[in-house]
Backbone as CSV, one residue per row, in Angstrom:
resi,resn,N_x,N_y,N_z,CA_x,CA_y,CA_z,C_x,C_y,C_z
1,UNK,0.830,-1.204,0.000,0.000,0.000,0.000,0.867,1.258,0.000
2,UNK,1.880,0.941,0.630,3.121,2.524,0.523,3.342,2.568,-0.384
3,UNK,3.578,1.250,-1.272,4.553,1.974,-2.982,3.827,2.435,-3.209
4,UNK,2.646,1.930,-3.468,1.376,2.431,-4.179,0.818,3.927,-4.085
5,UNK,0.868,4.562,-2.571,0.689,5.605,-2.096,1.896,6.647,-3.018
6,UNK,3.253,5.993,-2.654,4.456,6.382,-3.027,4.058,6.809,-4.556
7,UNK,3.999,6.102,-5.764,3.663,5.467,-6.823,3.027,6.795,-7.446
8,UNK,1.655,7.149,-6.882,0.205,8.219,-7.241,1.065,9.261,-6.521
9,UNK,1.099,9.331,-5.320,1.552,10.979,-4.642,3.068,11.502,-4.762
10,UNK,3.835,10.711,-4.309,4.908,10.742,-4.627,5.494,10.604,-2.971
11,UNK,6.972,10.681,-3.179,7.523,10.549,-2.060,7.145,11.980,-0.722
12,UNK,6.264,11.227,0.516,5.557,12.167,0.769,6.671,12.558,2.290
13,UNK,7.709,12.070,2.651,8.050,12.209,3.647,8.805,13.797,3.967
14,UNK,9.369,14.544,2.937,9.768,15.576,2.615,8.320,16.529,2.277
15,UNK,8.813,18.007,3.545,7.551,18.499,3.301,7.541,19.499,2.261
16,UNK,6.175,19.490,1.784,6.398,20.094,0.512,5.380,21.550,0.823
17,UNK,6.073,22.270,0.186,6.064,23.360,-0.232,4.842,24.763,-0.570
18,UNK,4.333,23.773,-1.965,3.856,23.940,-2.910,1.873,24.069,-2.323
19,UNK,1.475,24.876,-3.056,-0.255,25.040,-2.341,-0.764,24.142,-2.650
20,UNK,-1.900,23.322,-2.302,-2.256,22.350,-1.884,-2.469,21.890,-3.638
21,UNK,-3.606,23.002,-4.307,-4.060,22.464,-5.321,-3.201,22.159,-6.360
22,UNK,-1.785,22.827,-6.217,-0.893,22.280,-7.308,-0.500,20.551,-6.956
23,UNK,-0.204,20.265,-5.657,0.112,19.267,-5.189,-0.683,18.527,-5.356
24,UNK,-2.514,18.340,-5.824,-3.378,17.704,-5.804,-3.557,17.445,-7.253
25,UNK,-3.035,18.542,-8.033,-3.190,18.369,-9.724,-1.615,17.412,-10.101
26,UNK,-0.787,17.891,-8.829,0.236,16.646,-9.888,-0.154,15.137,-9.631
27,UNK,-0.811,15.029,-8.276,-1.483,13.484,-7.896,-2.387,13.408,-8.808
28,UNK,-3.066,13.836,-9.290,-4.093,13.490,-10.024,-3.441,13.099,-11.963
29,UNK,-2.383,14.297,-11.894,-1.903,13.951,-13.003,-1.090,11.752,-13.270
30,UNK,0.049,11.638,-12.125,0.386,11.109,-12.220,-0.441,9.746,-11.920
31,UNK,-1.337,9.836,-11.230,-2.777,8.734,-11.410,-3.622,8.196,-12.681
32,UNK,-3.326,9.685,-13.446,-4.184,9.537,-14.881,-2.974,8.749,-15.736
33,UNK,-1.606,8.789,-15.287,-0.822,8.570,-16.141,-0.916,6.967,-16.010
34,UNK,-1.038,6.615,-14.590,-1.350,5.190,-14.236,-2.410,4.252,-14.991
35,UNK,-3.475,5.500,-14.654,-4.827,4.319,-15.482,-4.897,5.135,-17.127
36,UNK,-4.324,5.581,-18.067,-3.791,5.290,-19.128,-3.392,4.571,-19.619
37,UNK,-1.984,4.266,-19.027,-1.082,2.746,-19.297,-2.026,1.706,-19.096
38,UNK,-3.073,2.050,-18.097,-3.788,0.058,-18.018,-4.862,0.166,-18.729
39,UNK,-5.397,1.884,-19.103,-6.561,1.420,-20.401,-6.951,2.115,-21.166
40,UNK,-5.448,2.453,-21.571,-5.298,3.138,-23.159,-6.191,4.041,-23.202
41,UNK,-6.839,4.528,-22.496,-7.624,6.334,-22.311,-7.444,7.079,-21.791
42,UNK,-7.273,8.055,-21.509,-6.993,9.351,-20.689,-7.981,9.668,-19.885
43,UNK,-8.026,9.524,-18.699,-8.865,10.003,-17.527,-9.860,11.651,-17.765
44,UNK,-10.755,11.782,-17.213,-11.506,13.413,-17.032,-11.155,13.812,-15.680
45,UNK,-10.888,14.626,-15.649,-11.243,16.113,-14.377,-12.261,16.731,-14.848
46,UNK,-13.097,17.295,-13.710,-14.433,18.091,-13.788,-14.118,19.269,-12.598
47,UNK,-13.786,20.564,-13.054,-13.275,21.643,-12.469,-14.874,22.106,-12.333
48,UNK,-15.515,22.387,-10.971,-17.282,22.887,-11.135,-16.927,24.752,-10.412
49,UNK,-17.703,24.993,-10.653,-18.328,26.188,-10.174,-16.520,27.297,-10.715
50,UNK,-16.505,27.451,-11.813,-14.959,28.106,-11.749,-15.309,29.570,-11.571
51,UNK,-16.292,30.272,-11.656,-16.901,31.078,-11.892,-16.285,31.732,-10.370
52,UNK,-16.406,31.016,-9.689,-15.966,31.591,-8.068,-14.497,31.688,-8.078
53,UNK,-14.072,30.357,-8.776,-11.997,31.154,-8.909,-11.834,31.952,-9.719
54,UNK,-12.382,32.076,-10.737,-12.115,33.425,-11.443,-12.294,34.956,-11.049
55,UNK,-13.267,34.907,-10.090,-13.063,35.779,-9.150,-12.644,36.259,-8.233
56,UNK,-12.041,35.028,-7.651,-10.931,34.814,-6.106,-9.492,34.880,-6.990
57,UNK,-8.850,33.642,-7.590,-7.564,34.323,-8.225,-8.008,33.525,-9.324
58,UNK,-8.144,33.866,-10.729,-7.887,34.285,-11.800,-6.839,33.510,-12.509
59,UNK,-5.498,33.731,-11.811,-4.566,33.229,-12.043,-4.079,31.567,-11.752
60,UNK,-5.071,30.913,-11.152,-5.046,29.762,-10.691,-5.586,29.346,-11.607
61,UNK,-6.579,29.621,-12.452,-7.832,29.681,-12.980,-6.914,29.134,-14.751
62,UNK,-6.114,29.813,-15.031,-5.246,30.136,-16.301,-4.076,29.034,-16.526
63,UNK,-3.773,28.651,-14.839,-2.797,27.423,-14.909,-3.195,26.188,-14.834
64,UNK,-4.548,26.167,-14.337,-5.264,25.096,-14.642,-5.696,24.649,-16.468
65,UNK,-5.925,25.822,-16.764,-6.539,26.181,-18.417,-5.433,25.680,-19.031
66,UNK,-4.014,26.208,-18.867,-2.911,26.184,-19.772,-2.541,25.105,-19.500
67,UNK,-2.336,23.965,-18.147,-2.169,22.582,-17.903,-3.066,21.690,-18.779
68,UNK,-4.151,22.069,-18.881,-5.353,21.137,-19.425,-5.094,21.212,-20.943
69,UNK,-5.302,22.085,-21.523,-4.550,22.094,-22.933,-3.243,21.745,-23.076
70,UNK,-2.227,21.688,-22.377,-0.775,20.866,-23.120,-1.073,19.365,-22.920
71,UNK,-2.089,18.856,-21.857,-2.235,17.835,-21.641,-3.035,17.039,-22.569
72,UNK,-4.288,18.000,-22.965,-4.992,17.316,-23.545,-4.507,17.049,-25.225
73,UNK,-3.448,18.398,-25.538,-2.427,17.764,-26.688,-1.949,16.775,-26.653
74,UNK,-1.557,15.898,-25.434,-1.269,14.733,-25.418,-1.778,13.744,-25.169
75,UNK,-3.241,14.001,-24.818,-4.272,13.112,-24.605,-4.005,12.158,-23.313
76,UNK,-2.663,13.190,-22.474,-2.907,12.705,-20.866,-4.211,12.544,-20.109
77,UNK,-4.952,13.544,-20.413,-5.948,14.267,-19.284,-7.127,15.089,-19.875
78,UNK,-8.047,14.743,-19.795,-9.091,15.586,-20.666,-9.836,16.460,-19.304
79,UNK,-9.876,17.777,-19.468,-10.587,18.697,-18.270,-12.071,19.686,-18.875
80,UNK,-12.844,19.093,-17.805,-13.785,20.222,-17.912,-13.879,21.550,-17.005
81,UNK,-14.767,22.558,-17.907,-14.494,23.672,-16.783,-16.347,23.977,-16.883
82,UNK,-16.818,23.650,-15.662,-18.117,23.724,-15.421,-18.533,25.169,-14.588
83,UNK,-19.316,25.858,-15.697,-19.712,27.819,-14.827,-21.222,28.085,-15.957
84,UNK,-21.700,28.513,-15.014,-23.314,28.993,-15.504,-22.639,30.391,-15.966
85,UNK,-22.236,30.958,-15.917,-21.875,32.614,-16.118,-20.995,32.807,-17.142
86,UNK,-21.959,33.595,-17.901,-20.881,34.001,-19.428,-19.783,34.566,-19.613
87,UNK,-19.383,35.307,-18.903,-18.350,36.187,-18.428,-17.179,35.282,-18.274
88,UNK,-16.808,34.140,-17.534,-16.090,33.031,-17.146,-15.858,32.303,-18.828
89,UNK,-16.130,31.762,-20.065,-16.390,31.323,-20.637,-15.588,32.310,-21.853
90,UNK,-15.929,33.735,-21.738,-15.449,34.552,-22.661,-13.893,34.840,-22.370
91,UNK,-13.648,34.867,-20.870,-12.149,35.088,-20.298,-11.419,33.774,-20.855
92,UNK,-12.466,32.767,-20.712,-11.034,31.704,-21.050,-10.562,31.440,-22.555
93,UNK,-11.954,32.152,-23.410,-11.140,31.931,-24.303,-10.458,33.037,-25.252
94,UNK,-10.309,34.365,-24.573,-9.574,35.106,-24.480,-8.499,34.950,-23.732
95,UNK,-8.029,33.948,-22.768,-6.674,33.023,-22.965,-6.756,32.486,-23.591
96,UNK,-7.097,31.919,-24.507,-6.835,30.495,-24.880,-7.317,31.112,-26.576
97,UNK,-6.781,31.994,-27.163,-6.943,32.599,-28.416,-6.649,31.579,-29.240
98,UNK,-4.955,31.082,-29.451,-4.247,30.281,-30.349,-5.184,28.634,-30.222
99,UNK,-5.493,28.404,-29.064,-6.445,27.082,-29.149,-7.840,27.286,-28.727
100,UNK,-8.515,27.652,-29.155,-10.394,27.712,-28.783,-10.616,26.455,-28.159
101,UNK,-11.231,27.130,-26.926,-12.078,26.131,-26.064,-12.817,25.051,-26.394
102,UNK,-13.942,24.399,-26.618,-15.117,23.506,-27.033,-16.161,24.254,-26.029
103,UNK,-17.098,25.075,-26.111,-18.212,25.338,-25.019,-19.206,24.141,-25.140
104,UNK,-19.863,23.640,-24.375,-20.693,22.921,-24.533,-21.727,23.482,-23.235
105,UNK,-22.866,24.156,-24.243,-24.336,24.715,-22.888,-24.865,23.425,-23.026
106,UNK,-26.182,23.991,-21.489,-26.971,23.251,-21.041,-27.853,22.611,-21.989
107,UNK,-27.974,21.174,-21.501,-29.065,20.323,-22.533,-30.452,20.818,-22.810
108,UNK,-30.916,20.613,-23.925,-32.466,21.122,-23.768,-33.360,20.619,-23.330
109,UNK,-34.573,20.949,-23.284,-35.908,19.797,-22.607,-35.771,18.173,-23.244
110,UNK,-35.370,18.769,-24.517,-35.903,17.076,-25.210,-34.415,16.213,-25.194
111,UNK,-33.598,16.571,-24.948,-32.403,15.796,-24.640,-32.401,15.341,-23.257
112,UNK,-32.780,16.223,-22.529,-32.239,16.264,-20.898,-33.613,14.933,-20.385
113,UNK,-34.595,14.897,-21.102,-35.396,14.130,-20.968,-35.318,12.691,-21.878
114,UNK,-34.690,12.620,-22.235,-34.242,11.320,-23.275,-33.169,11.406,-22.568
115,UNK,-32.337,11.874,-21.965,-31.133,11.342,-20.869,-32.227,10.623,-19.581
116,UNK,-32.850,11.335,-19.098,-33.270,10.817,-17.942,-34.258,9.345,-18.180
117,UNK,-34.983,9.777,-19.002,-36.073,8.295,-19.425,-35.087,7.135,-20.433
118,UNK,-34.607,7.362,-21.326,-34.269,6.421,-21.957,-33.179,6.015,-21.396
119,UNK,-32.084,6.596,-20.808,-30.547,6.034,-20.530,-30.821,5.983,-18.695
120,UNK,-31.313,6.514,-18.589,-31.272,6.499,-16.738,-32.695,5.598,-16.103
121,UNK,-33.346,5.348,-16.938,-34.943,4.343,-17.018,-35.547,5.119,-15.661
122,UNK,-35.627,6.255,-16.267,-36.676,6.960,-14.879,-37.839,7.260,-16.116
123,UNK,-39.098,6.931,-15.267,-40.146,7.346,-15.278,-40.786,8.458,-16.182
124,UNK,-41.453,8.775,-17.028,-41.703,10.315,-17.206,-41.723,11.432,-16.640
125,UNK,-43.542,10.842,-16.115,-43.609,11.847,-14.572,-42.542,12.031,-14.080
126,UNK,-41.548,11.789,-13.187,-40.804,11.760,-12.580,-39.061,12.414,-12.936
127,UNK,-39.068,12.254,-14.551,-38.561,12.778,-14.930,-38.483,14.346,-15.505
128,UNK,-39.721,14.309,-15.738,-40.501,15.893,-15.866,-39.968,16.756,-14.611
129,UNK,-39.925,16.022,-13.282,-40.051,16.546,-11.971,-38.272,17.152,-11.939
130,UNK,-37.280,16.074,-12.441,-36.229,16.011,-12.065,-35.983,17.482,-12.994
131,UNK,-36.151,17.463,-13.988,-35.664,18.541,-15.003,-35.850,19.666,-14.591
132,UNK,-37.466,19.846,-14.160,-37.624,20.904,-13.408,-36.974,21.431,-12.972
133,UNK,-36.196,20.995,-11.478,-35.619,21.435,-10.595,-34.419,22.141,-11.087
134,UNK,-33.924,21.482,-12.145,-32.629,21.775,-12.206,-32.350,22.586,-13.615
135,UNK,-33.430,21.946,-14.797,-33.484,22.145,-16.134,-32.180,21.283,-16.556
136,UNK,-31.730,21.774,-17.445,-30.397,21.176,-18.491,-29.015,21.329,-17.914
137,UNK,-28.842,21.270,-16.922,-27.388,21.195,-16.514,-27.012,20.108,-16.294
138,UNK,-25.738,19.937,-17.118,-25.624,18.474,-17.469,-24.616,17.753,-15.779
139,UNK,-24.310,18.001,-15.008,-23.712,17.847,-13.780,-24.573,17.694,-12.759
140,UNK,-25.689,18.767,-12.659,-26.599,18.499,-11.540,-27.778,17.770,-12.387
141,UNK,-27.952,17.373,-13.464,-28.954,16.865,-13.761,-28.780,14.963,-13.721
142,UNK,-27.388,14.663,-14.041,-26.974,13.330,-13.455,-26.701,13.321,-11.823
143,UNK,-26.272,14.306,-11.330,-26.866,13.880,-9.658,-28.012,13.894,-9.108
144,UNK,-28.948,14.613,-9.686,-30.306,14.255,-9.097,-30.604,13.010,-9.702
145,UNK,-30.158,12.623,-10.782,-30.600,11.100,-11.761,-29.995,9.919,-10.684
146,UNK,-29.401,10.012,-10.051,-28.344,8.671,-9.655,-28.781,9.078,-8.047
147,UNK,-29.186,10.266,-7.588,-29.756,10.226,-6.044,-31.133,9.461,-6.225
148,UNK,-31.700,10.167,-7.033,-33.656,9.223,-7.671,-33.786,7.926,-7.693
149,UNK,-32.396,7.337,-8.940,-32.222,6.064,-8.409,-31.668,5.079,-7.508
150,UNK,-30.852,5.974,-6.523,-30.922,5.427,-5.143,-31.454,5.419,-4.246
151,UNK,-32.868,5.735,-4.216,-33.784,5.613,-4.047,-34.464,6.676,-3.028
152,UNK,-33.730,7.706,-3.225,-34.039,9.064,-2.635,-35.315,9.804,-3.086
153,UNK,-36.695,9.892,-2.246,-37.450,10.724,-2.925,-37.458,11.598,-3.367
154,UNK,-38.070,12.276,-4.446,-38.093,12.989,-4.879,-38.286,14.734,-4.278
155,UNK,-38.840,14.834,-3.402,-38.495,15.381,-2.271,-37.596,16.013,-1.726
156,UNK,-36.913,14.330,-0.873,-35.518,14.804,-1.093,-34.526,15.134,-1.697
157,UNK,-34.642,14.820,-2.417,-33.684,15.311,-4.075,-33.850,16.772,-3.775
158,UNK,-35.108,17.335,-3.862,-35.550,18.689,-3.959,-34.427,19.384,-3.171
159,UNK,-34.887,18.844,-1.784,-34.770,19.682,-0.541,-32.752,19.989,-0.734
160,UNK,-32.630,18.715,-1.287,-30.889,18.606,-1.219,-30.290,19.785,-2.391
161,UNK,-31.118,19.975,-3.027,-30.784,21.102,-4.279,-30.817,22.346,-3.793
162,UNK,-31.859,22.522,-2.946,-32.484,23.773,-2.412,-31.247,23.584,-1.113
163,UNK,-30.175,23.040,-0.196,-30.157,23.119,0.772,-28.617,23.596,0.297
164,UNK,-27.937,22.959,-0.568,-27.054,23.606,-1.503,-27.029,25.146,-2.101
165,UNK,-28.279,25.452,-2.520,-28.510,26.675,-2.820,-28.586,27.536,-1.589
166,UNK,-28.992,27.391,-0.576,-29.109,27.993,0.493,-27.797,28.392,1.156
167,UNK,-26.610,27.271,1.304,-25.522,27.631,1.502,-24.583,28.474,0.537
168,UNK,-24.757,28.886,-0.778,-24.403,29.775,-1.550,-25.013,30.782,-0.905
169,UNK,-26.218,30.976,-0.244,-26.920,32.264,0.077,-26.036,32.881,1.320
170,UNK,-25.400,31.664,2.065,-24.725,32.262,3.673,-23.338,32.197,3.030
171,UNK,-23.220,32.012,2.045,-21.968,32.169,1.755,-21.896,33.213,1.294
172,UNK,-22.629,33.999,0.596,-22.163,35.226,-0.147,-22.804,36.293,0.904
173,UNK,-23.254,35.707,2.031,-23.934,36.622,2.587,-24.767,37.294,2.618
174,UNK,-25.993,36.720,2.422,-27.112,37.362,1.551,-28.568,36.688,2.803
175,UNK,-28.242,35.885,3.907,-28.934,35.628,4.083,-29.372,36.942,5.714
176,UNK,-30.815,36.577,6.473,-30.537,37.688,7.704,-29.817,37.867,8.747
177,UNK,-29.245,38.838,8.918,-28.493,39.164,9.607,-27.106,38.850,8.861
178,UNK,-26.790,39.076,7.837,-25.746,38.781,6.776,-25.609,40.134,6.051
179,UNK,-23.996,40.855,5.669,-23.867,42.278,5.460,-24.416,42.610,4.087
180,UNK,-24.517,41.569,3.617,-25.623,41.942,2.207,-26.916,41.729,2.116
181,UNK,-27.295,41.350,3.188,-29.095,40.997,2.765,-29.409,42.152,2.213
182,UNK,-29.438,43.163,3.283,-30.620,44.568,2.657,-30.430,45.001,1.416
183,UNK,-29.039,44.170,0.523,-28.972,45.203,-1.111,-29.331,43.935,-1.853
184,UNK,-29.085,42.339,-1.224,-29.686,41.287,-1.860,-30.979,41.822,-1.854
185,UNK,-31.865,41.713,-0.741,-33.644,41.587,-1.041,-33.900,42.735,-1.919
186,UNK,-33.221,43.964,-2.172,-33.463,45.109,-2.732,-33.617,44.672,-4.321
187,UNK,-32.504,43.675,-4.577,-31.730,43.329,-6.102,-32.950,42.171,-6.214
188,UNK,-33.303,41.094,-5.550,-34.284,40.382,-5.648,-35.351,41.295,-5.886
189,UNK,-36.030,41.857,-4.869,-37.372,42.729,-5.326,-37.278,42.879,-6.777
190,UNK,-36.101,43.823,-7.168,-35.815,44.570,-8.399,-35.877,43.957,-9.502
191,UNK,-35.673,42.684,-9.291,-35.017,41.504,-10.617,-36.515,41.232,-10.280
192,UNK,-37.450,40.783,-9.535,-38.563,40.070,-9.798,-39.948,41.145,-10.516
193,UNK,-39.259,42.331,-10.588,-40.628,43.931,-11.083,-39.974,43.493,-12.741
194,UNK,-38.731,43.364,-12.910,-38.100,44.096,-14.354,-37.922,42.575,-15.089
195,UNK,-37.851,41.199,-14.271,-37.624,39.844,-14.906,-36.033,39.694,-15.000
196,UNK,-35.221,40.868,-15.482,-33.992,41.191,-15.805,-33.165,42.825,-14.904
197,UNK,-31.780,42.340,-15.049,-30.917,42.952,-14.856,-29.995,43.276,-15.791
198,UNK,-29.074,44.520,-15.855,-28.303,44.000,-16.731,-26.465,44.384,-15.832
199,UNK,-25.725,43.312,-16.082,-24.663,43.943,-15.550,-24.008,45.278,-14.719
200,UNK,-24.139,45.914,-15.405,-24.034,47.876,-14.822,-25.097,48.363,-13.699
201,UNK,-26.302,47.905,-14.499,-27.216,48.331,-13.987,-26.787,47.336,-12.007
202,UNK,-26.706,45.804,-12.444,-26.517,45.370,-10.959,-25.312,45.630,-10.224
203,UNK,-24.236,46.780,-10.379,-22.926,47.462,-10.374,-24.057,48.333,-9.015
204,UNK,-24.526,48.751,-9.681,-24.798,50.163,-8.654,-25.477,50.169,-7.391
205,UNK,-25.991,48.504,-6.946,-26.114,48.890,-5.997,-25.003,48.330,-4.368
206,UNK,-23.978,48.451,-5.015,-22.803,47.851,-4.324,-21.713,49.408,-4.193
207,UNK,-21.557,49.356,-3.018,-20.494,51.073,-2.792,-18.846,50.407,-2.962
208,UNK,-18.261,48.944,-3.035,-16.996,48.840,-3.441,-16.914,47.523,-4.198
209,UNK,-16.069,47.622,-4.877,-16.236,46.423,-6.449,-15.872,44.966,-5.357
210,UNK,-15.048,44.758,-4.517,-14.487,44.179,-3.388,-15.511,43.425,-2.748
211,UNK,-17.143,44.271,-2.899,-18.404,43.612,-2.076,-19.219,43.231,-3.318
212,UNK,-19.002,43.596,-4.359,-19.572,43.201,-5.718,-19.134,41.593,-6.216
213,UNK,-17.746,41.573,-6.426,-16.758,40.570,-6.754,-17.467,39.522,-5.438
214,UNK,-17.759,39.488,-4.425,-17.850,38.577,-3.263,-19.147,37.703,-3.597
215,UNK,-20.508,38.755,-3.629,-20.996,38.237,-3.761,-21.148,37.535,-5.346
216,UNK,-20.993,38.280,-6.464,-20.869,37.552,-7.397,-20.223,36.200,-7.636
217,UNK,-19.251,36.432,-6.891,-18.440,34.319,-6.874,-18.635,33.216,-6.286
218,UNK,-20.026,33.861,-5.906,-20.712,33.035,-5.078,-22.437,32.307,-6.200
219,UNK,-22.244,32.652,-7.434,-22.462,32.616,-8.736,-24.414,31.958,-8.077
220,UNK,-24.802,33.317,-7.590,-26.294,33.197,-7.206,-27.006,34.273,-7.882
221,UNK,-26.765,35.448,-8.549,-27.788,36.194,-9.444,-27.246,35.765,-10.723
222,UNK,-26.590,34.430,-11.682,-26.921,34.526,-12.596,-27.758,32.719,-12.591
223,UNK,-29.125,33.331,-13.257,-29.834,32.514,-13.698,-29.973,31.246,-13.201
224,UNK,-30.465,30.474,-12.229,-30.846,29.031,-12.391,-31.751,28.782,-11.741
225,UNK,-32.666,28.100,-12.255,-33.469,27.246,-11.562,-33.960,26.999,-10.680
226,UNK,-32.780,26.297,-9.502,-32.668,26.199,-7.979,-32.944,27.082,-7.393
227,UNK,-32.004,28.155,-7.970,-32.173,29.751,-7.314,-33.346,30.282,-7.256
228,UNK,-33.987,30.469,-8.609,-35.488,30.544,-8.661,-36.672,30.114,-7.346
229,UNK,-36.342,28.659,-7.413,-36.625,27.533,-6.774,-36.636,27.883,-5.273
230,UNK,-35.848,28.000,-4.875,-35.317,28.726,-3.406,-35.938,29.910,-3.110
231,UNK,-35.569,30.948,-3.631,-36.558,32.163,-3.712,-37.886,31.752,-3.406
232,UNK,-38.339,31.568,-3.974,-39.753,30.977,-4.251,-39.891,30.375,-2.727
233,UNK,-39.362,29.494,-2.477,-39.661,28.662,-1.418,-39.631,29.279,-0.309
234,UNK,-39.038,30.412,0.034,-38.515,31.320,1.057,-38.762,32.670,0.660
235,UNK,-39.877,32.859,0.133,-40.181,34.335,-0.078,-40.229,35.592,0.902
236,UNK,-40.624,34.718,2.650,-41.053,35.190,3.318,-39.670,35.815,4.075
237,UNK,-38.584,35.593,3.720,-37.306,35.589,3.990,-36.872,36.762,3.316
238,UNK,-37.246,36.875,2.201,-36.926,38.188,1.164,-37.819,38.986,0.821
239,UNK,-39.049,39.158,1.791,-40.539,39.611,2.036,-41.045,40.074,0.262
240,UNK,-41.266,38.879,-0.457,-41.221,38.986,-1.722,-42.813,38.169,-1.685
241,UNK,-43.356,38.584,-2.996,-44.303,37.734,-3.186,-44.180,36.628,-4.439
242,UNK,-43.831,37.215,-5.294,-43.519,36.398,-6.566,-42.079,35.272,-6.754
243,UNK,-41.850,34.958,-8.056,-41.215,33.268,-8.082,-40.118,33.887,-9.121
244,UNK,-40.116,34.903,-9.964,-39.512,34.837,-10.946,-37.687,35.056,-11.002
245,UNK,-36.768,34.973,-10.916,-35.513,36.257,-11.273,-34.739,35.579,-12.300
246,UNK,-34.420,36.509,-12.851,-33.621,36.244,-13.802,-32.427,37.148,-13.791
247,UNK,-31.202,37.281,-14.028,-30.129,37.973,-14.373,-29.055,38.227,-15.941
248,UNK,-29.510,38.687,-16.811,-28.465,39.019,-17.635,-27.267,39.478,-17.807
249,UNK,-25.822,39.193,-18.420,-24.936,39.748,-18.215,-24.466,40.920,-19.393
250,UNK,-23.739,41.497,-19.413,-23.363,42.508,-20.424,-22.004,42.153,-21.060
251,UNK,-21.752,42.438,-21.787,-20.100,42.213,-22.674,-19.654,43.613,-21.944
C-alpha cells in the first residue's frame, strides 16, 4: 500500500512546499498517467463552479486552463471547466486565443429528458419533476438522476438542491443578519418587477467592487433554476411575493 501511495503521490516524507491544489493536480496527473497505461484512455477532471476562482484568483484559474490544454495535446488528461456565467467562458477563451475552447451549454428539454427516461430508465412523470428542478445542466442533472435512483425521494432530491442553494446564500452573505441581505432583497425585489438585470445596472447597488466581486463568486444572481426555486420557497425571507428572477450579463 506505501509503494502504491508512493507510486500516485509521490515521495511524501519531505515536506512540501507547494499550495495544496498544485500538489493535488500533480497526484491526479500522475494517477491519470497510471490508469492510461492500463486502459489506453486518458482520464476526465471536472473543475465545477470556476466562476468563483475566477473571481478569487484568476490566475489559478489560467494554470489550470494552460495545464489542461498541453495535456490534452497529449491526450494525458481531458478537463472540464463547469460555470453557468458568461463572463467566465469569454475570459477563457480570451486566454486560450491560439487554441479555442469547445463550449458545450446546457441540454435542452428534449435531450435532458431522453437522458433521464431512456438512458437512466426513470419514469416520465418523474422525470418531468427532475428537469424541473434543475433544467439542463448536465452535472446536476446526473446527480439528481443517480440520487432518484438510489432511491431518494423525490423530495428529497428537492430539498438537497435547495439546501445547496441555500448555503451559496450564507456564503455570499445574503442571508438575515448577513452584510448583504438589505442590497440582496433590494436586487431580488428589483429583478422580480423588471424579470432582468443588466450587468451595470446590478454594479450600482454595491459602494466597493471588493463587495460586488464577493458576492458575485458566489455565482447566485446569474440565472438558475434552484435559485429561482429557493426564492420561491422562502419568499417570506426576502418579504417577496412572486417566483420569478432572472439575471443578464453585459459584454
Amino acid at each position: 500500500m506505501s509503494q502504491l501511495t508512493k507510486k500516485v503521490l509521490g515521495d511524501t516524507h519531505g515536506k512540501d512546499e507547494r499550495p495544496k491544489w498544485k500538489r493535488a493536480l500533480e497526484a491526479f496527473k500522475r494517477a491519470s498517467a497510471v490508469y492510461k497505461a492500463k486502459h489506453n484512455k486518458p482520464s476526465v477532471i471536472i473543475y465545477d463552479n470556476i466562476a468563483k476562482l475566477a473571481n478569487v484568483n484568476p490566475k489559478v484559474l489560467d494554470t489550470l486552463q494552460d495545464d489542461a490544454k498541453m495535456n490534452a495535446d497529449h491526450r494525458e488528461y481531458i478537463a472540464v471547466f463547469v460555470s453557468s456565467e458568461g463572463n467566465v467562458p469569454r475570459r477563457m477563451e480570451s486566454h486560450s486565443a491560439k487554441k479555442p475552447i469547445i463550449k458545450i451549454g446546457d441540454l435542452d428539454r428534449n435531450t435532458s429528458m431522453e437522458y433521464l427516461v431512456k438512458k437512466r430508465s426513470i419514469k416520465e412523470g418523474d422525470a418531468k419533476k427532475l428537469y424541473d428542478l434543475v433544467v439542463g445542466r448536465i452535472v446536476e442533472l446526473k446527480t439528481v438522476a443517480d440520487d432518484f435512483l438510489a432511491g431518494q425521494t423525490f423530495e428529497v432530491v428537492k430539498q438537497s438542491i435547495l439546501d445547496e442553494v441555500e448555503k451559496k446564500f450564507q456564503s455570499a452573505q445574503l442571508l438575515p443578519n448577513g452584510p448583504y441581505y438589505e442590497v440582496g432583497r433590494r436586487l431580488i425585489s428589483d429583478l422580480l418587477k423588471s424579470n432582468e438585470l443588466s450587468f451595470l445596472a446590478f454594479m450600482k447597488y454595491f459602494d466597493k467592487v471588493e463587495e460586488l466581486n464577493e458576492v458575485l463568486g458566489n455565482n447566485i444572481f446569474s440565472y438558475h433554476r434552484s435559485v429561482e426555486s429557493y426564492i420561491q420557497e422562502n419568499a417570506n425571507i426576502f418579504n417577496i411575493l412572486s417566483s420569478h428572477c432572472k439575471i443578464i450579463e453585459v459584454d
